[in-house]
MIVO-194659 format. One line per 2 residues: number of its first residue (from 1); for each residue x, y, z of N, C-alpha, C. Coordinates in steps of 0.05 Angstrom, whole numbers. Example, Ala and Ser with C-alpha at 12.3 -4.5 7.8 and 13.67 -1.06 7.14 Angstrom:
1> 264 -114 156 246 -90 156 264 -66 156; 257 -45 142 273 -21 143 258 1 157
REM end
This chain:
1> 397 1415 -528 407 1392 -513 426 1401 -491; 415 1386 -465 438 1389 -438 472 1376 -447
3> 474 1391 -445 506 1392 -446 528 1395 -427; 556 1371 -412 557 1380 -393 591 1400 -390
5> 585 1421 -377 598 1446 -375 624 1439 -348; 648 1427 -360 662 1428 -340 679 1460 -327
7> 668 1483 -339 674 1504 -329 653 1516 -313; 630 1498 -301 610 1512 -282 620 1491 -253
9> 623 1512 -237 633 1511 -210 610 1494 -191; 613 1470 -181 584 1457 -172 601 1460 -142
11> 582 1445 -125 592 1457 -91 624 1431 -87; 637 1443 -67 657 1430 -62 656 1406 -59
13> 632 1391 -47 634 1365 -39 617 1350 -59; 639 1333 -81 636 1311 -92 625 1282 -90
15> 594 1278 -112 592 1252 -98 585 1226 -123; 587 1201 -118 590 1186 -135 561 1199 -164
17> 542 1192 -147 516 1201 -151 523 1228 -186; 525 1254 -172 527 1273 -187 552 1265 -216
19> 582 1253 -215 594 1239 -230 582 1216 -259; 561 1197 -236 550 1185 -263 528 1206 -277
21> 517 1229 -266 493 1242 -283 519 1257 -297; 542 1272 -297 551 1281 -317 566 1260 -339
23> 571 1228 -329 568 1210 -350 549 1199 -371; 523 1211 -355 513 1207 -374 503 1230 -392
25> 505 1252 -387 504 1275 -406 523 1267 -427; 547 1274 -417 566 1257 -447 561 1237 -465
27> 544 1210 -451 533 1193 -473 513 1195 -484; 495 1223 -480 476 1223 -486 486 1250 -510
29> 500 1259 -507 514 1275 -536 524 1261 -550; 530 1237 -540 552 1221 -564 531 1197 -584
31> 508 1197 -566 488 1179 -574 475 1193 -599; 470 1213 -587 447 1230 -612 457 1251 -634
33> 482 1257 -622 501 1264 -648 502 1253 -679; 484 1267 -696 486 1248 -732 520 1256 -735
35> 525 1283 -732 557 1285 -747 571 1303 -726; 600 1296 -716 622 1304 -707 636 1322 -718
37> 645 1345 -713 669 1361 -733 685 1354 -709; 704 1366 -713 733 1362 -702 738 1380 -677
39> 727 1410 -676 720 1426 -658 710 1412 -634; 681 1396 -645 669 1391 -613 678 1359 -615
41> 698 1345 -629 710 1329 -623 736 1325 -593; 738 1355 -599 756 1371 -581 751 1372 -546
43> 730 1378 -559 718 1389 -529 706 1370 -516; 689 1351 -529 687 1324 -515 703 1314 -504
45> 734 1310 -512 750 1299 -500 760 1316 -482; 765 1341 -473 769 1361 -455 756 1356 -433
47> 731 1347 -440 710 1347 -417 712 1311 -408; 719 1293 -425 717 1273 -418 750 1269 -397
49> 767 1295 -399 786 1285 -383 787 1308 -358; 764 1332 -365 760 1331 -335 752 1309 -323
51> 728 1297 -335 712 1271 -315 731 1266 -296; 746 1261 -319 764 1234 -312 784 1244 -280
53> 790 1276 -281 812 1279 -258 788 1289 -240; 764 1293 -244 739 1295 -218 749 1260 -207
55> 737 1251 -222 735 1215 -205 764 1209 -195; 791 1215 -207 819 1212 -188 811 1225 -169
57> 811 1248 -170 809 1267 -143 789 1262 -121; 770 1249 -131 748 1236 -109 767 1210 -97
59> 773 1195 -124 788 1172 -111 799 1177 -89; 822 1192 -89 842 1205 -76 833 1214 -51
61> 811 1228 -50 796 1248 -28 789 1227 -13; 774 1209 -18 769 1186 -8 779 1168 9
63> 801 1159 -11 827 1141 9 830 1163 33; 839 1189 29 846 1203 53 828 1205 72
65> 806 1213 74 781 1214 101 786 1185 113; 790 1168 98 781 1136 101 806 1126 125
67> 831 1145 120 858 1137 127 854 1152 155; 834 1185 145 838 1207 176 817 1188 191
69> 796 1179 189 772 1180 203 782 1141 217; 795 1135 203 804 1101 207 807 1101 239
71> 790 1072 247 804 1077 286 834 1066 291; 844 1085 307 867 1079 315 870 1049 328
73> 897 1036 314 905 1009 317 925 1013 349; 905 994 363 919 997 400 946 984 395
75> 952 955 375 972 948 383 991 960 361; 1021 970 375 1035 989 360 1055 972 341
77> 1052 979 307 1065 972 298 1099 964 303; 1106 937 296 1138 942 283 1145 956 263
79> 1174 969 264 1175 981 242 1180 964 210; 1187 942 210 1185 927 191 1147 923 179
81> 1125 922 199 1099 923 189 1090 953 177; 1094 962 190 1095 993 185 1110 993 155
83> 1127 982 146 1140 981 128 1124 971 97; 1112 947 113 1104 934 92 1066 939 87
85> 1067 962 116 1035 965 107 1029 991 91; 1056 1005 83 1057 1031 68 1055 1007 36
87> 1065 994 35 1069 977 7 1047 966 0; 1029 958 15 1006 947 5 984 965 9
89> 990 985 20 972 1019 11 979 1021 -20; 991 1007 -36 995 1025 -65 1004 1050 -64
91> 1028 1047 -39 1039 1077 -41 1054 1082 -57; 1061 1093 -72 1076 1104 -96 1105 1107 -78
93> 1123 1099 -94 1153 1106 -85 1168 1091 -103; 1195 1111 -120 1206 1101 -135 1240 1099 -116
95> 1234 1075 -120 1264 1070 -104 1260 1046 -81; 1279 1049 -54 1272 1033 -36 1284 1049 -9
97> 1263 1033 13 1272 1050 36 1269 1025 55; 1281 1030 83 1280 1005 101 1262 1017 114
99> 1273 1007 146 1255 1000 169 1259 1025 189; 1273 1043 182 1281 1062 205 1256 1082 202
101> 1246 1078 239 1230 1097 242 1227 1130 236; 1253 1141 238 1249 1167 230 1228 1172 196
103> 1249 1151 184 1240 1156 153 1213 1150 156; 1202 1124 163 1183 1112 167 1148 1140 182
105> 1166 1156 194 1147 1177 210 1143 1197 183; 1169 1196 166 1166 1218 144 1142 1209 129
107> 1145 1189 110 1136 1174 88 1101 1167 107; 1099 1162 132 1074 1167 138 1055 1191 130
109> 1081 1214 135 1060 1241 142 1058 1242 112; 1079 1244 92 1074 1247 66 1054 1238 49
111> 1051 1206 56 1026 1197 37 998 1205 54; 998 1217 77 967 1227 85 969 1257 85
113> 988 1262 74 987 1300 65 984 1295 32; 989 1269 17 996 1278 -14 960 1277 -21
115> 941 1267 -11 918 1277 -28 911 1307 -23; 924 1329 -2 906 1354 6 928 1373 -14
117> 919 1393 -18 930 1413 -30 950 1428 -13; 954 1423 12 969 1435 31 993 1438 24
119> 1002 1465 29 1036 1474 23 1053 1452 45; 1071 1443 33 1089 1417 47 1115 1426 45
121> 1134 1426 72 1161 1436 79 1181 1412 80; 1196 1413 68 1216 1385 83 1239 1399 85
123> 1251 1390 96 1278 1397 111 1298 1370 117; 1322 1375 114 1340 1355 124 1368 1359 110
125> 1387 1340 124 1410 1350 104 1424 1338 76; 1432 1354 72 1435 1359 36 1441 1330 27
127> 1432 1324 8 1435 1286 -6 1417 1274 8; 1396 1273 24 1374 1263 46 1361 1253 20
129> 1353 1265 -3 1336 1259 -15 1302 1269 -16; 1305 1295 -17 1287 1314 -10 1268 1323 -34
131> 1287 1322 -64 1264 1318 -75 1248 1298 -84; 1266 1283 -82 1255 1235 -83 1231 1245 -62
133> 1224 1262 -40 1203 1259 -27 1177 1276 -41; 1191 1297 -46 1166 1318 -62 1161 1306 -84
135> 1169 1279 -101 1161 1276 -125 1142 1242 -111; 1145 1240 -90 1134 1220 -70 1098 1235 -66
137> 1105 1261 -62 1077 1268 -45 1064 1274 -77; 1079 1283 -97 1066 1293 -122 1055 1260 -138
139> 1072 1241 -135 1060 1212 -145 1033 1204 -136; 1028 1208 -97 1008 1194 -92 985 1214 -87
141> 987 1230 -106 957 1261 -93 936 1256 -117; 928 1274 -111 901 1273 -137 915 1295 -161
143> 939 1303 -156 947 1322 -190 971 1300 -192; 970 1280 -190 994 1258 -203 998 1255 -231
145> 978 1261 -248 976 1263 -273 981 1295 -288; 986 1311 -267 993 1336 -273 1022 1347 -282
147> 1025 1364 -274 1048 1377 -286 1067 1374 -263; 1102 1368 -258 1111 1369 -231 1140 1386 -244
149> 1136 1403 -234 1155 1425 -242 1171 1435 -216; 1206 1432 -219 1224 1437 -205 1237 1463 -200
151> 1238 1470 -178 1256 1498 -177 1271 1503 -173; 1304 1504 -178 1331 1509 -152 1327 1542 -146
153> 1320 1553 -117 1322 1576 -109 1342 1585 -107; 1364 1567 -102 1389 1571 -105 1413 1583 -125
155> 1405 1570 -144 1412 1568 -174 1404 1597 -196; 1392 1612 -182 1366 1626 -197 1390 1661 -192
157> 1401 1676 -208 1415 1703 -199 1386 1716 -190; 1386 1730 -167 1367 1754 -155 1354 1772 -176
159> 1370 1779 -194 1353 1789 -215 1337 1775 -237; 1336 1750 -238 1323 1735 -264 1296 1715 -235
161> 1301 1722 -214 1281 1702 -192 1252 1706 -201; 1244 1742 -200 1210 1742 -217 1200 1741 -237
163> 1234 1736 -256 1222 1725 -287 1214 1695 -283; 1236 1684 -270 1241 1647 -274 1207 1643 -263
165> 1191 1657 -240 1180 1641 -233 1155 1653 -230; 1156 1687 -247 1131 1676 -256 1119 1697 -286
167> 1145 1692 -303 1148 1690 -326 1145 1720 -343; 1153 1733 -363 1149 1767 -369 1134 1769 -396
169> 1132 1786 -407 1122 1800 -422 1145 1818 -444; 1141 1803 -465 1158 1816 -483 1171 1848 -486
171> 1197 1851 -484 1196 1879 -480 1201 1892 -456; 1200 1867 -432 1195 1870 -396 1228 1884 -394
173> 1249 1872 -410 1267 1884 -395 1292 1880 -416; 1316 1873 -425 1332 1881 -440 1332 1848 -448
175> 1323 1837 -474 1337 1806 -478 1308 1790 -467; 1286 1805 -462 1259 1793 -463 1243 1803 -497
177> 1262 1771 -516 1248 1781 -544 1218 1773 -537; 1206 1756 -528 1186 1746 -526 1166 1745 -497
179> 1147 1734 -503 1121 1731 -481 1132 1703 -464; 1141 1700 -442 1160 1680 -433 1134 1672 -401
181> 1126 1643 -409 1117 1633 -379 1132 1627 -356; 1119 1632 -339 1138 1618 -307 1135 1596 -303
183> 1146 1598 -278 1147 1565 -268 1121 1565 -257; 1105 1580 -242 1081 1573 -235 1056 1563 -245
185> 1060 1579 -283 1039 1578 -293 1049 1555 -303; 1075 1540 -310 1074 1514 -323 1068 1500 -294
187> 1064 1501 -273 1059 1484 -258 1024 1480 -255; 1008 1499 -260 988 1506 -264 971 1468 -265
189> 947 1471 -243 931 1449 -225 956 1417 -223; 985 1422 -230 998 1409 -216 1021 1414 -196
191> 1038 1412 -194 1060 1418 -162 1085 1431 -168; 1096 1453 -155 1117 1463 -165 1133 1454 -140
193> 1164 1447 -140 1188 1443 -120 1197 1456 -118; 1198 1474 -101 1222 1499 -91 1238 1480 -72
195> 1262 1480 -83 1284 1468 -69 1295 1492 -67; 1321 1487 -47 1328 1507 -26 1320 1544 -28
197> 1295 1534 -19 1273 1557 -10 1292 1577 10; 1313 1567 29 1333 1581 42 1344 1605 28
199> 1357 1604 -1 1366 1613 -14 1353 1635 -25; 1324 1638 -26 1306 1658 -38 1315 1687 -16
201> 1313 1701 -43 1323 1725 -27 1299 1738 -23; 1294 1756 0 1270 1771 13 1251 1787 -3
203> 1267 1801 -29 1247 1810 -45 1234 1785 -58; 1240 1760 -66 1223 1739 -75 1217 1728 -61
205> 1219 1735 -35 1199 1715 -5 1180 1734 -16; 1170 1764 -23 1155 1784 -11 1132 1775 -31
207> 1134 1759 -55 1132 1757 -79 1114 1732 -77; 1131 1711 -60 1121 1689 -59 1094 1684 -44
209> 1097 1694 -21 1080 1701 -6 1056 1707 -20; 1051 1731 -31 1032 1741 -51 1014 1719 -60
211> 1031 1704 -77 1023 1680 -93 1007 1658 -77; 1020 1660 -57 1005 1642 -39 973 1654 -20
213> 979 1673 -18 956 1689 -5 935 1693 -25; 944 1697 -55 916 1707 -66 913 1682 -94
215> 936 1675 -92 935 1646 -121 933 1660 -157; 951 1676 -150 953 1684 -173 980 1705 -172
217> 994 1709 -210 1015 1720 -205 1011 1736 -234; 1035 1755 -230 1031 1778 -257 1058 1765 -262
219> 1067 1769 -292 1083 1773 -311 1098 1793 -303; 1135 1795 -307 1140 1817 -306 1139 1838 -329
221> 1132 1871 -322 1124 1876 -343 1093 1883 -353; 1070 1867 -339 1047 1865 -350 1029 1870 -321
223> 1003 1881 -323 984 1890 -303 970 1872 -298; 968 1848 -323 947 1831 -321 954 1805 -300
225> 942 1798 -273 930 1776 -262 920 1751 -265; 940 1733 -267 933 1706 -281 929 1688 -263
227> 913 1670 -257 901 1660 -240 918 1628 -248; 931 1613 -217 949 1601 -215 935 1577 -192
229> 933 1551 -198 931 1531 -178 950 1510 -177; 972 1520 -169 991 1495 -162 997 1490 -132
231> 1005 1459 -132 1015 1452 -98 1032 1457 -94; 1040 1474 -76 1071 1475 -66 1082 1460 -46
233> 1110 1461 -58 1126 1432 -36 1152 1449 -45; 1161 1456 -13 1186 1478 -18 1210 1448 0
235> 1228 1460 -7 1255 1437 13 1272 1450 14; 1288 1448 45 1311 1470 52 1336 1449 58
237> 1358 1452 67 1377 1441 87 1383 1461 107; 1376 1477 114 1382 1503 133 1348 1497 158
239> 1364 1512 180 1339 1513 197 1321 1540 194; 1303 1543 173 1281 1570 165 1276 1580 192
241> 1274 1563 221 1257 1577 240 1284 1594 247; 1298 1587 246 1330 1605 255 1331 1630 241
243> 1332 1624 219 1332 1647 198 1311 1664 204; 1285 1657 209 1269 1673 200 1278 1695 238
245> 1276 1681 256 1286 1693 282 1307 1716 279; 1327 1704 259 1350 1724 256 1355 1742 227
247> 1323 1746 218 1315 1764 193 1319 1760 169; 1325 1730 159 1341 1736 130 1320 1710 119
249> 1297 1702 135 1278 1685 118 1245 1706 133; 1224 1708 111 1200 1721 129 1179 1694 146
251> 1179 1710 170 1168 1688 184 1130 1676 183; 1125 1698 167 1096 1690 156 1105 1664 127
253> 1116 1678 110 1121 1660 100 1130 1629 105; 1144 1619 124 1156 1601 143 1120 1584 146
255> 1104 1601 159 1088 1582 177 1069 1578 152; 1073 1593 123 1046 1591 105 1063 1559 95
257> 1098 1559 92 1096 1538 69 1095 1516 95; 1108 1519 121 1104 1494 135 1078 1477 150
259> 1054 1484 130 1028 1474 142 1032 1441 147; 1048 1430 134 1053 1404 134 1084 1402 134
261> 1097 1388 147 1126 1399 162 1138 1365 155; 1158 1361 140 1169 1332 135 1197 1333 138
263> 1215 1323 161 1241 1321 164 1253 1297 158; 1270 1298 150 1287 1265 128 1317 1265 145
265> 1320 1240 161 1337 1241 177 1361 1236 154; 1387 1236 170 1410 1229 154 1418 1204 151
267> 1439 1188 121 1436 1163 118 1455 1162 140; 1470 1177 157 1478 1151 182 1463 1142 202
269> 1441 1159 206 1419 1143 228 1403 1126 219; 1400 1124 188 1385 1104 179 1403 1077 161
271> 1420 1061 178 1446 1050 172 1433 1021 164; 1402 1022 164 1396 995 161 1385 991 134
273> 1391 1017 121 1383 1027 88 1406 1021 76; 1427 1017 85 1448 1017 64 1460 1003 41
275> 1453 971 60 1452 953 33 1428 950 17; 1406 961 20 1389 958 8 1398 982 -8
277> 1409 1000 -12 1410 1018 -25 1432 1011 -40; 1456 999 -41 1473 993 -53 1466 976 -72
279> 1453 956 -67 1436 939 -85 1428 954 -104; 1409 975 -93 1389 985 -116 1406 1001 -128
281> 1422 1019 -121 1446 1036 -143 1464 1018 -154; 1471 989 -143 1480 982 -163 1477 968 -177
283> 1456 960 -183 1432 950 -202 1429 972 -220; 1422 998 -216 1417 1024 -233 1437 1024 -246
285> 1459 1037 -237 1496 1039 -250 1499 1021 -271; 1487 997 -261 1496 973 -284 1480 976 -313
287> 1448 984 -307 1427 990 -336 1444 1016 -345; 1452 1033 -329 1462 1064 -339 1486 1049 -355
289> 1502 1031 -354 1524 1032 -358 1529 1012 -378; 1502 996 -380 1498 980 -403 1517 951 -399
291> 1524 941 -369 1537 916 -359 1528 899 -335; 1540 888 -330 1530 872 -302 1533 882 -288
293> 1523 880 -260 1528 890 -234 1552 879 -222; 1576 905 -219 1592 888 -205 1598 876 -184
295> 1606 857 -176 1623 848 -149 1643 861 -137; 1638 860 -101 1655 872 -91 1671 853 -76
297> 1690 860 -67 1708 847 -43 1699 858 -21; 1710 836 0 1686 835 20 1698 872 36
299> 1726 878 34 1732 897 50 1724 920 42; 1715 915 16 1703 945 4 1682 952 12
301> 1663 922 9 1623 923 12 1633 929 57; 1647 923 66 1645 930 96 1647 966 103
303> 1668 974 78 1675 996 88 1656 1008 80; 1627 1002 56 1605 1016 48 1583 1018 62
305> 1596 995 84 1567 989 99 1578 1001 136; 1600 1018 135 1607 1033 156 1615 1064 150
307> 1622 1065 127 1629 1094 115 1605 1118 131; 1615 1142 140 1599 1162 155 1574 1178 127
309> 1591 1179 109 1565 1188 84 1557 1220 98; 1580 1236 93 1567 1272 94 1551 1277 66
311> 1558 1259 54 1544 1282 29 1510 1259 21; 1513 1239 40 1478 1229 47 1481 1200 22
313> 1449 1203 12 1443 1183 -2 1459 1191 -32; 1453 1221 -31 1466 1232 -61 1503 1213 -66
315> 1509 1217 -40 1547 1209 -49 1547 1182 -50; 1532 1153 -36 1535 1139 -37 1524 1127 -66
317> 1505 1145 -81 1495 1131 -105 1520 1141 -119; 1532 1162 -112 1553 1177 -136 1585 1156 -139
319> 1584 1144 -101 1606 1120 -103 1604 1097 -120; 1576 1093 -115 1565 1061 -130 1571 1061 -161
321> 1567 1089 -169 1560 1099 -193 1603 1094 -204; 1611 1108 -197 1648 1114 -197 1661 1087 -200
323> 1651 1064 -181 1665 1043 -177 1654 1024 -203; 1617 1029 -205 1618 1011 -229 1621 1024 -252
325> 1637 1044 -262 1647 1053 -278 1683 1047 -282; 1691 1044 -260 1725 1040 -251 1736 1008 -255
327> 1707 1001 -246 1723 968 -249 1708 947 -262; 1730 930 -263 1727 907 -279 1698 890 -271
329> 1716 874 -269 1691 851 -258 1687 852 -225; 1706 857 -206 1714 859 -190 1724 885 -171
331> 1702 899 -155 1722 926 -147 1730 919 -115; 1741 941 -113 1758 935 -88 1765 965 -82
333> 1776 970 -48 1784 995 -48 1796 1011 -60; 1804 1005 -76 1822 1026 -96 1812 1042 -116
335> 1782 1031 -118 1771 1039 -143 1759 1065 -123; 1753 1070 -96 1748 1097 -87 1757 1111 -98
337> 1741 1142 -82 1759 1162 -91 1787 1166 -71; 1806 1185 -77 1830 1169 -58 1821 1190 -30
339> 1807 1208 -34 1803 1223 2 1794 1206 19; 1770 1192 11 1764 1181 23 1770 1154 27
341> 1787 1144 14 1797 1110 13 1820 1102 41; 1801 1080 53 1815 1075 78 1857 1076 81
343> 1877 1090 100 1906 1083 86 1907 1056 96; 1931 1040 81 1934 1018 94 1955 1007 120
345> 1948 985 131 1960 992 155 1986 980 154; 1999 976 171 2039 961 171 2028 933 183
347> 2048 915 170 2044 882 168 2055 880 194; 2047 853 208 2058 851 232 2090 849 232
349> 2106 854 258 2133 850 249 2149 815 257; 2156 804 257 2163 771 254 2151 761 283
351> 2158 787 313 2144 763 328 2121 774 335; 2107 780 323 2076 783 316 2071 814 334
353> 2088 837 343 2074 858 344 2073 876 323; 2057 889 330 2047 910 305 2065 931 300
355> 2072 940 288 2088 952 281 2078 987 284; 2093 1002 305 2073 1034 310 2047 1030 330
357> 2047 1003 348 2027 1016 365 2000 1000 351; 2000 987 323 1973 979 311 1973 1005 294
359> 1981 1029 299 1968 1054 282 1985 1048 248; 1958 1065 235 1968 1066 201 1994 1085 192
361> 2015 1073 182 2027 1098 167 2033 1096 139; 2041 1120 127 2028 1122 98 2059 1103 80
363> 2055 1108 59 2065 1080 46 2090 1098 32; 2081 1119 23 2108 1137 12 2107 1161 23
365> 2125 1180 14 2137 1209 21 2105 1232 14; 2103 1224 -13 2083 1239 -5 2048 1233 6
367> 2049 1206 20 2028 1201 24 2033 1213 54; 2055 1215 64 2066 1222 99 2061 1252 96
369> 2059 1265 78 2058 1301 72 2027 1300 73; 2014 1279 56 1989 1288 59 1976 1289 77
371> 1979 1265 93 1964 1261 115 1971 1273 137; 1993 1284 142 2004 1304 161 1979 1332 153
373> 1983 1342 132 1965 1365 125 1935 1365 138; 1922 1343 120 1901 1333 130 1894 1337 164
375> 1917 1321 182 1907 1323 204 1907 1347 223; 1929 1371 211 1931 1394 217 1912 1411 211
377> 1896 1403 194 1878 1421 177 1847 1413 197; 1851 1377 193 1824 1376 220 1826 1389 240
379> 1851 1387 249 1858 1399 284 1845 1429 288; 1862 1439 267 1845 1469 261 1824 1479 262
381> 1808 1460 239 1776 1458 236 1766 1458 261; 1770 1432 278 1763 1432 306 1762 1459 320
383> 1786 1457 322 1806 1479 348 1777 1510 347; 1782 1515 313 1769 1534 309 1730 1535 316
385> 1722 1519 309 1693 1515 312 1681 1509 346; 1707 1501 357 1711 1498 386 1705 1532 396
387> 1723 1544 379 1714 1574 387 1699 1593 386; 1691 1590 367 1668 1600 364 1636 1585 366
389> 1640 1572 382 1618 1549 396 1598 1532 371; 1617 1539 347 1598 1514 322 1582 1533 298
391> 1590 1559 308 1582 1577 284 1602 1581 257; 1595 1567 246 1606 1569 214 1609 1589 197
393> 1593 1609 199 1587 1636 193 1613 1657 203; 1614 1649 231 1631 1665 252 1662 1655 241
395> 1666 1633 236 1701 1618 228 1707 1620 210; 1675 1627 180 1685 1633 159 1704 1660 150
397> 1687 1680 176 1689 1710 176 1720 1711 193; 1723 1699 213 1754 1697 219 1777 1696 198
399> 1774 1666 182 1798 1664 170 1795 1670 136; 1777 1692 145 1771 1710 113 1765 1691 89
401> 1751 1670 94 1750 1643 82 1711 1647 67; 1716 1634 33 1687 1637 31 1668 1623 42
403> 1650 1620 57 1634 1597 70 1628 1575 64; 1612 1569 29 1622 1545 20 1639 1527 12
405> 1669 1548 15 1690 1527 17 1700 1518 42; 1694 1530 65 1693 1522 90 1676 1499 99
407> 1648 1489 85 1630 1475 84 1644 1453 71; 1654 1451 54 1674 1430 35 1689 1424 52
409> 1706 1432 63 1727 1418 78 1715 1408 106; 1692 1418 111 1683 1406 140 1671 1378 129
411> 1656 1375 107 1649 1349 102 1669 1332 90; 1692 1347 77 1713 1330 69 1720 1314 104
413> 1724 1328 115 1737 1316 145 1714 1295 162; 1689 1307 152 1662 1285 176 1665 1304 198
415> 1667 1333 203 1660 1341 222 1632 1349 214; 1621 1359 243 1591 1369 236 1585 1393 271
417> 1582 1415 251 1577 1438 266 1568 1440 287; 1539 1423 283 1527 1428 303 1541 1405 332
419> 1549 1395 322 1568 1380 348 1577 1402 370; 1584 1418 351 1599 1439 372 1580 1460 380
421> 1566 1469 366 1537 1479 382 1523 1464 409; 1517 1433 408 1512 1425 428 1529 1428 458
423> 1557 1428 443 1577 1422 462 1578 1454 478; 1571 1475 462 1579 1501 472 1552 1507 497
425> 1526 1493 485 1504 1495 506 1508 1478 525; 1517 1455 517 1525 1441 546 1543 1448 562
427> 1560 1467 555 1582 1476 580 1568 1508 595; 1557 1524 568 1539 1551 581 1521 1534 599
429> 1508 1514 593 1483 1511 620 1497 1497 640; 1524 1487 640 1545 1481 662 1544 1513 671
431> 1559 1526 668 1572 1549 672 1543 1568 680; 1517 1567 678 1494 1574 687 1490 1562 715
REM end
């Protein structure tokens, strides 16, 4: 009896046609079958759930040609249509996003890159929400039902990077009791996330690479070649093309993972997200927290809906999160954290001028110490990054300072580096 063999390789291009003849091989084993053991109970169902990710994957393949080959629409979307014609695509997205075109250009390229197997780059800055996007392209592809396995490159010590990811061989090295998988092979025909891919050090670029060129990875420890099909979707906050220019990222590697290139602007350019996001975090906060959603006063919900947000979508869910944990029924500024909580200002004086000019002063002795500090410490920040034209690297190495604590206090303050980068090219091409 024909029997159908989901381990024989048929030609690349899938068609409805060939699908129903291996449906009906299956019913025609299940038809004439007198007795089942449990073995090829097994395997039937193995094979009945290949079927099953052949026909997603056609699905999938499908929608996409249908989306590439579609004729271009002359009259140019609003971004509100644009908005709502991603929603009635059945685009997968857990959460909510507005109307701003940047995002709107992302979440385009994403759902017409998530059916191809293509290595996908995103980039943007930190709290953007970068892997909410890679678990965006892994929702709407044809391995959605697969495996979606996370990586921090960051997180990983240099010496444990070619165990974590692609797993050893008992015996491989001191405290390897056992036969240990990687992250590749658990990602195996579904998607692995390399988040900050920046962070990979050059012997695991040299590594990665590999993997990508031939689709397969060794154990450390072991000779044997294990054959690997996962999608990669790497995400940085650093600029890779910089790095790779100034040697500390490889630039083959750069152009293999950026075949499909996705940048996620920051939440202050996308300022028309905010209450919609506050909504939806605090709606969340409230199920996490097992209460109602609280109410704000109106000076709080203003200062949420003007606040600069350095640390992105991540800090504003982490505020929403603090305040409906802090208060009652009712929050208000106080329930901030206090760095960031607006000071308050001086009451008018009887014949109605302001008292200092309109400017804020602090309320006690040591709130006058703090804020003195504070503004000496911005001035500095400034003064310094002024000098060295926005290189962070360069100001860290001046004031013998570790770089990520220098990174903390620049977002404690809302400065941003590259301000002063622009500002240093705009006076050199003066001075040119």
């Amino acid at each position: 009896m024909k029997l159908y063999n989901p381990g024989i390789k048929s030609g690349s291009a899938m068609s409805y046609a060939g699908l129903i003849e291996k449906i009906e091989i299956l019913r025609s084993t299940l038809r004439w079958a007198s007795r089942l053991e449990r073995p090829e109970i097994e395997k039937l169902l193995r094979q009945t759930g290949a079927l099953r990710d052949e026909v997603m994957q056609l699905s999938h393949k499908e929608r996409f040609v249908q989306a590439a080959t579609a004729e271009p629409i002359e009259i140019e979307l609003s971004a509100s249509a644009r908005r709502q014609a991603l929603l009635e695509r059945s685009f997968a997205f857990e959460g909510t996003f507005g109307d701003n075109p940047k995002l709107l250009d992302a979440l385009e390229i994403a759902e017409k890159a998530a059916p191809t197997d293509l290595p996908v780059l995103i980039d943007g800055e930190s709290g953007t929400g970068k892997e909410l996007m890679a678990k965006v392209i892994h929702a709407n592809g044809a391995r959605a039902d697969m495996p979606y396995i996370s990586v921090n490159c960051g997180a990983i010590p240099d010496s444990l990077i070619e165990s974590e990811l692609f797993g050893h061989k008992k015996g491989a090295f001191t405290g390897a009791a056992n036969d240990r998988k990687g992250k590749f092979e658990s990602a195996h025909k579904g998607t692995i996330f390399l988040d900050e891919i920046g962070e990979l050090p050059l012997t695991g670029q040299v590594k990665l690479l590999r993997v990508l060129q031939s689709h397969e990875i060794q154990r450390v420890g072991s000779d044997e070649a294990i054959s690997v099909d996962a999608r990669i979707v790497a995400a940085t906050n650093k600029n890779l093309r910089r790095l790779s220019e100034e040697g500390r990222f490889r630039e083959d590697l750069f152009y293999r993972l950026s075949v499909i290139h996705v940048t996620l602007p920051p939440l202050r350019e996308r300022r028309d997200e905010i209450p919609l996001l506050v909504q939806y975090f605090g709606d969340e906060a409230a199920e996490a927290l097992k209460r109602r959603p609280i109410k704000m006063t109106p000076r709080l919900r203003d200062f949420l809906l003007n606040y600069a947000y350095p640390g992105n979508i991540r800090e504003l869910r982490n505020l929403i999160y603090r305040i409906s944990c802090l208060a009652g029924e009712v929050a208000d500024l106080g329930h901030l954290p206090e760095d960031i909580r607006p000071r308050p200002t001086l009451p008018a004086t009887p014949d109605g001028a302001a008292v200092g000019n309109g400017m804020t002063i602090p309320v006690s002795l040591s709130d006058a110490k703090r804020a003195a500090s504070d503004e000496a410490e911005r001035a500095f920040l400034e003064r310094g990054l002024q000098e060295v034209g926005g290189t962070v690297a360069e100001l860290a190495r001046r004031c013998d300072m570790n770089r990520s604590h220098l990174q903390m206090l620049l977002k404690k303050h809302g400065i941003h580096s590259k301000d002063f980068r622009k500002q240093a090219a705009t006076q050199g091409g003066k001075g040119g």
